[in-house]
C-alpha positions as CSV (number, residue, x, y, z in Angstrom):
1,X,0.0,0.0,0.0
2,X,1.6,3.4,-0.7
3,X,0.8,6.8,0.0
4,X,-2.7,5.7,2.2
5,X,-4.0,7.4,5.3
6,X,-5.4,5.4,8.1
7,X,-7.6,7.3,10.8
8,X,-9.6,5.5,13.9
9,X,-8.7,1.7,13.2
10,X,-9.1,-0.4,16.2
11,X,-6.8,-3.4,14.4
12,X,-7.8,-5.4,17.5
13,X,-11.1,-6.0,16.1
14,X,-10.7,-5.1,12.4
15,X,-8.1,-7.4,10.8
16,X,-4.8,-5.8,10.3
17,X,-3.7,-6.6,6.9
18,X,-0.2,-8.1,6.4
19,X,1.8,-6.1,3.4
20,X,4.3,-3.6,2.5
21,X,3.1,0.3,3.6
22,X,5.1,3.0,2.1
23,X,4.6,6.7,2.7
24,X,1.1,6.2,4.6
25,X,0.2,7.7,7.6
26,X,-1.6,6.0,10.8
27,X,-3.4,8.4,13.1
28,X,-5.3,7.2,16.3
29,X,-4.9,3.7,15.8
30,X,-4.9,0.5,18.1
31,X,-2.5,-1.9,17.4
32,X,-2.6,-2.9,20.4
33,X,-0.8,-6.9,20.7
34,X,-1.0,-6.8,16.7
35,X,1.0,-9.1,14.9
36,X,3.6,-7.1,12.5
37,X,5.2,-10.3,11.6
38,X,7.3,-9.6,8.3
39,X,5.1,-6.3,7.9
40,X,7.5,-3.5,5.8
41,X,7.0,0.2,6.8
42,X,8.6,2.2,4.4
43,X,8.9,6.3,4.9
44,X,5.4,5.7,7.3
45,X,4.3,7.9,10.0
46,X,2.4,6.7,13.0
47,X,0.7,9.6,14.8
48,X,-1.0,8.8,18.5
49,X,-1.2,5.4,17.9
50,X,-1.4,2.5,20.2
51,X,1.2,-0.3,19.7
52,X,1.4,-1.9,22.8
53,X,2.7,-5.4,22.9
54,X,2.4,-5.5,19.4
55,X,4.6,-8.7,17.8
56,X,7.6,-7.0,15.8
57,X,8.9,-10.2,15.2
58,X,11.1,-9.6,11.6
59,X,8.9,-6.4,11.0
60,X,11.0,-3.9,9.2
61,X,10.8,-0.4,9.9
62,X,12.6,1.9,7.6
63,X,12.4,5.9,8.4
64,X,9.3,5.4,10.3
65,X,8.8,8.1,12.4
66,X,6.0,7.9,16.4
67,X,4.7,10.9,17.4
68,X,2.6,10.5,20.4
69,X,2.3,7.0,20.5
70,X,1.9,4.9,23.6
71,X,4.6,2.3,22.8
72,X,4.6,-0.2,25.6
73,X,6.2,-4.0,25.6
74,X,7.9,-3.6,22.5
75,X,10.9,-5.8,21.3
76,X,12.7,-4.0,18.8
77,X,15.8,-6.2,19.0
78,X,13.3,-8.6,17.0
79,X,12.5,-6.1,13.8
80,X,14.7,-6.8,10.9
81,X,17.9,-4.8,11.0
82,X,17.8,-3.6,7.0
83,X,17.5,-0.2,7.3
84,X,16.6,-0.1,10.7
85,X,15.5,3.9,11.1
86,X,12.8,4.8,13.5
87,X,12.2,8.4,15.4
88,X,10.3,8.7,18.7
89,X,8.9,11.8,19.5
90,X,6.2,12.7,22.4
91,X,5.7,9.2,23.3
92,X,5.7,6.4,26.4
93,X,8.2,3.8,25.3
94,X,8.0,2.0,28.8
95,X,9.5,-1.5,29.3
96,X,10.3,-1.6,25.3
97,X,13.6,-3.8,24.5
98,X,16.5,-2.2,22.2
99,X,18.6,-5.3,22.7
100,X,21.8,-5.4,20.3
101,X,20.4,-2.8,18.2
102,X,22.2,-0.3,16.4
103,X,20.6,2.7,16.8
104,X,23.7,5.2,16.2
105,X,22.3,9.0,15.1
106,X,18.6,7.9,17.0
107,X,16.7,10.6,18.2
108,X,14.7,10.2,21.1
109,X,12.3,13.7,21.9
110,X,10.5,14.6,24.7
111,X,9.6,10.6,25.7
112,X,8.9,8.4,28.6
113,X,11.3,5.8,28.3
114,X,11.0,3.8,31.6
115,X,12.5,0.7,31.5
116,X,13.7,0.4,28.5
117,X,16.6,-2.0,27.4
118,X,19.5,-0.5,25.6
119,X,21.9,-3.6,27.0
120,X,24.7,-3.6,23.8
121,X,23.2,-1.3,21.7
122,X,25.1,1.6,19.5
123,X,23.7,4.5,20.5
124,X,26.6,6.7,19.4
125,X,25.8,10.0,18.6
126,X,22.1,9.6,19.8
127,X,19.8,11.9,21.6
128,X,17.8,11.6,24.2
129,X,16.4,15.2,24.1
130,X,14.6,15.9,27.4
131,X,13.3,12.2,27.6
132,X,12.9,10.4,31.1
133,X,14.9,6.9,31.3
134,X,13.6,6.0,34.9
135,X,15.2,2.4,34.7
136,X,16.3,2.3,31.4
137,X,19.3,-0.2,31.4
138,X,22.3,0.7,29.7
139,X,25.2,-2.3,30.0
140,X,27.7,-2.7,27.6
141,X,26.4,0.6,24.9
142,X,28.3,2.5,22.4
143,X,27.3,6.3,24.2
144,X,30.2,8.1,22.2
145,X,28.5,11.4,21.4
146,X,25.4,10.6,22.8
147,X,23.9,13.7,24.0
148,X,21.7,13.4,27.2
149,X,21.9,17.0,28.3
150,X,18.5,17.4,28.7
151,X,17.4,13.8,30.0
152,X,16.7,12.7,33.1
153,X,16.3,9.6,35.8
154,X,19.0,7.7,34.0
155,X,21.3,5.9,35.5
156,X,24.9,5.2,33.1
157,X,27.6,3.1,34.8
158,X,30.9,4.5,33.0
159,X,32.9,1.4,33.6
160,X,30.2,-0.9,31.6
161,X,29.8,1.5,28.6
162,X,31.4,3.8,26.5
163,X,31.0,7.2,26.9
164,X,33.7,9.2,25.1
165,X,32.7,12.2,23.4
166,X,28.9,11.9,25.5
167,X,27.2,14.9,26.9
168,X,26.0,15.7,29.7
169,X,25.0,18.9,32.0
170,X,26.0,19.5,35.5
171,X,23.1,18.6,37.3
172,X,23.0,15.2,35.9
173,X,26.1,13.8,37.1
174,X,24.4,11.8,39.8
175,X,23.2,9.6,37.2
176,X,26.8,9.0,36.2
177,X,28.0,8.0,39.6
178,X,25.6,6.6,41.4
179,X,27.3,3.4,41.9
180,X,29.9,4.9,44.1
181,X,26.8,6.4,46.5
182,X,28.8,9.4,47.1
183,X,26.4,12.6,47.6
184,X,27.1,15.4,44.8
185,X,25.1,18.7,46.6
């Protein structure tokens, strides 16, 4: 399907049809546990959409861009990795899973990202532009250049990841060294 516009779905009681989308648009959908299975977006945007524990399994998602969603349970690590391009902006990304993914140049925008699992990811020169990472893990990820100077609630052990070239601001040094439970005042 190319250039479509879908308004209002609820795909959890109309069947979601499996195919290639390319340059459509998705606003106010429920794809809520949809299965994406070998689904292509192409160039797609989904606007306050629903995706919660949607399957991802080999779904490919190439310069697909969220705005608004709620994005809850997701396993990216399971999307194919050809042309692997997503931007999140405005949305709740809670208790997703980023696992081994390379994600270097991401932008993450104003988002809730509690939970989520960036364990061996490439997130070099990525940014987490005033985004809360409550809980997101981050063990053993490529942070050169990342720019988190306007994030907070993370927590980034600098032993476990690299970090050269990363930003931060001076209030957020806490979540750089909490390990050593030293008080910074």
């Amino acid at each position: 399907m190319v250039e479509e516009t879908f308004e209002g779905i609820d795909y959890t009681t109309d069947s979601f049809e499996i195919d290639d989308y390319e340059l459509c648009t998705f606003i106010n959908c429920n794809f809520s546990a949809v299965d994406f299975m070998k689904v292509r977006f192409i160039d797609c945007d989904f606007q306050e959409c629903n995706l919660t524990n949607a399957n991802l399994n080999n779904t490919s998602f190439q310069n697909v861009n969220f705005e608004e969603c709620k994005m809850i349970g997701l396993h990216f690590q399971k999307c194919n990795d050809f042309g692997f391009s997503i931007e999140i902006e405005s949305c709740q990304l809670d208790h997703s899973s980023f696992y081994h993914k390379k994600l270097s140049k991401m932008i993450f925008f104003n988002s809730k990202l509690t939970g989520v699992d960036f364990t061996d990811c490439d997130l070099s020169a990525a940014g987490f532009s005033n985004c809360d990472l409550n809980g997101a893990i981050f063990q053993n990820t490529n942070l050169q250049k990342a720019d988190f100077r306007s994030a907070e609630n993370f927590t980034i052990d600098p032993e476990e990841n690299k970090l050269k070239g990363a930003k931060f601001n001076l209030h957020s040094l806490h979540g750089l060294l909490t390990k050593y439970k030293i008080k910074i005042e």
